[in-house]
C-alpha positions as a printed NumPy array, in Angstrom:
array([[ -4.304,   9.592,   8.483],
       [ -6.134,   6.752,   9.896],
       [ -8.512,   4.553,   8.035],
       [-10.045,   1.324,   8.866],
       [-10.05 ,  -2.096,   6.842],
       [-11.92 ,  -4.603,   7.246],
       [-12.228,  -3.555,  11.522],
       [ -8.306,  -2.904,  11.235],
       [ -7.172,   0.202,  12.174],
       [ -4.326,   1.886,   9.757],
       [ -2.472,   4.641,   9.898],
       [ -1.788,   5.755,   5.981],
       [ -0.361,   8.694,   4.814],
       [ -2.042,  11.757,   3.369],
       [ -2.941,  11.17 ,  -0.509],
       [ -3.317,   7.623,   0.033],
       [ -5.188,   6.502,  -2.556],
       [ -7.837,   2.956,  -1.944],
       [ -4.946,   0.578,  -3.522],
       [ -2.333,   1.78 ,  -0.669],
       [ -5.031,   0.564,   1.775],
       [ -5.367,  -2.862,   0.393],
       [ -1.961,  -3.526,   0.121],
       [ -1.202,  -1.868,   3.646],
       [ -4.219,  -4.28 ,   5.072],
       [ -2.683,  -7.399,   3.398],
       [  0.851,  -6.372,   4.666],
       [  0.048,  -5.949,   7.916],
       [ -2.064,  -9.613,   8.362],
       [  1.175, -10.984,   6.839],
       [ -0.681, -12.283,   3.473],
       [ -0.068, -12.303,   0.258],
       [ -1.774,  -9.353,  -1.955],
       [ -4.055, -11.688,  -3.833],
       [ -4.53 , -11.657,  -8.256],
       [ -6.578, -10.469,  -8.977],
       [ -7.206,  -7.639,  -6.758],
       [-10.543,  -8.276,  -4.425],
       [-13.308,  -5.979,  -4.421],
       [-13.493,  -3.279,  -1.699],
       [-16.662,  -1.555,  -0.607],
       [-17.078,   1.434,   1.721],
       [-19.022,   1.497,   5.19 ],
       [-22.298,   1.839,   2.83 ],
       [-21.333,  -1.559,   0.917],
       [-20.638,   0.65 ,  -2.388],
       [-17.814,  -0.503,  -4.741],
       [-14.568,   1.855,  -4.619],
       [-12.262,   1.734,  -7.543],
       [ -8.543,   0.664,  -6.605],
       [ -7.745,   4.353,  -7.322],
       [-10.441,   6.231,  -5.437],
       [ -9.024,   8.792,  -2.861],
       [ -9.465,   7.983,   1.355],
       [-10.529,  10.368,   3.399],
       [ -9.509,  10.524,   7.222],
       [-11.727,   7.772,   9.255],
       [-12.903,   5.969,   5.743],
       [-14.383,   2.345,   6.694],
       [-13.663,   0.107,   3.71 ],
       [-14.373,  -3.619,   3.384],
       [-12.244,  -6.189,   1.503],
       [-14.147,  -9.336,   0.221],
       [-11.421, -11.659,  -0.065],
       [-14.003, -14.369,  -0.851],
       [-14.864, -12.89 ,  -4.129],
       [-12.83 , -11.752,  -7.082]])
């Protein structure tokens, strides 16, 4: 299923949950999965919970400026 971080495509598999994104995204740009956990917003800028479900196509956002 593909979803998109932060304007990065990913391909994640079915039942992904929003943490499997986040540490997907962070895998892929070769960082470190930062403590605590950033906030991530959908396409709407609304706060998803770490163990919200994705949906094919979801747009999230990580803030990695703010914990």
């Amino acid at each position: 299923m593909k979803v998109i971080v932060n304007n990065e495509e990913l391909n994640i598999f079915e039942g992904a949950k929003v943490k499997d994104a986040i540490i997907m995204y962070f895998v892929q740009q070769g960082k470190d999965l930062p403590m605590p956990i950033p906030t991530v917003k959908d396409a709407y800028g609304h706060k998803i919970g770490f163990y919200g479900s994705l949906l094919p196509n979801m747009v999230l956002y990580i803030d990695e400026n703010k914990k």
